[in-house]
N, C-alpha and C positions, 0 to 999 in steps of 0.2 A: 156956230160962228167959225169960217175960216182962217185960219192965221197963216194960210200960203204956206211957201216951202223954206228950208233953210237947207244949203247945201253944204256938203263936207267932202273935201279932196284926199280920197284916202290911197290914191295910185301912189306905187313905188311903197308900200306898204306890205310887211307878208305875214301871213295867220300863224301865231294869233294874235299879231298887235293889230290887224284890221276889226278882228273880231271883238273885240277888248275897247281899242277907240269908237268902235258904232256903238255900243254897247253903256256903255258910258254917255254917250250922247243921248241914248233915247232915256237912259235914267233920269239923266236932267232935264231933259224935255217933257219929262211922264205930264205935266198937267196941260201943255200947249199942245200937247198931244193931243188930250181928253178935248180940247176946245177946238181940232178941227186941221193943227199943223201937219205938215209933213215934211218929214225927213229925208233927205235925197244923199246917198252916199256913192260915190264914185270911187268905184277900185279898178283894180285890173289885174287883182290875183282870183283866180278861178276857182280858189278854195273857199272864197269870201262870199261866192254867190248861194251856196249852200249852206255855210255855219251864220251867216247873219239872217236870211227869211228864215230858218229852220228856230233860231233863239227866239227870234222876233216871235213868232207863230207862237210859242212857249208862253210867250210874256202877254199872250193878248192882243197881240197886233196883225195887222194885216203886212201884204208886200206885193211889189210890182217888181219883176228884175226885164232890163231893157238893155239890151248889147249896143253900143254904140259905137264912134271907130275909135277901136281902138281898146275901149274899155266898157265896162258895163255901168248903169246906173240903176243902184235897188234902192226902193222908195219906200219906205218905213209909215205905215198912218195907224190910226183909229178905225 
């Protein structure tokens, strides 16, 4: 079952409280996760495209990172 995306604005943020606030997100979302959500987080520190897929990858999950303008968006799923 999909549960669609839910988005987090984490620009103007710098690691490791980006790292730390995704992180936190995907703990609490561990079950909506397992049922098909995904997690969309929007930074724009260049540190954060590396320490959050790399954790994520750790804990089980997949990622998408997508530059967009301005900033990037890494997609957190199952």
């Amino acid at each position: 079952m999909d549960h669609g995306n839910e988005i987090f604005d984490l620009r103007g943020q710098i690691c490791p409280s980006t790292l730390l606030t995704a992180l936190k997100k995907v703990n609490e979302k561990k079950e909506q996760l397992k049922d098909g959500l995904t997690l969309e987080f929007k930074v724009d520190n260049r540190d954060a495209i590396n320490t959050i897929p790399e954790s994520a990858t750790r804990m089980g999950y997949r990622f998408d990172v997508e530059k967009s303008h301005g900033f990037y968006k890494i997609k957190i799923y199952k």
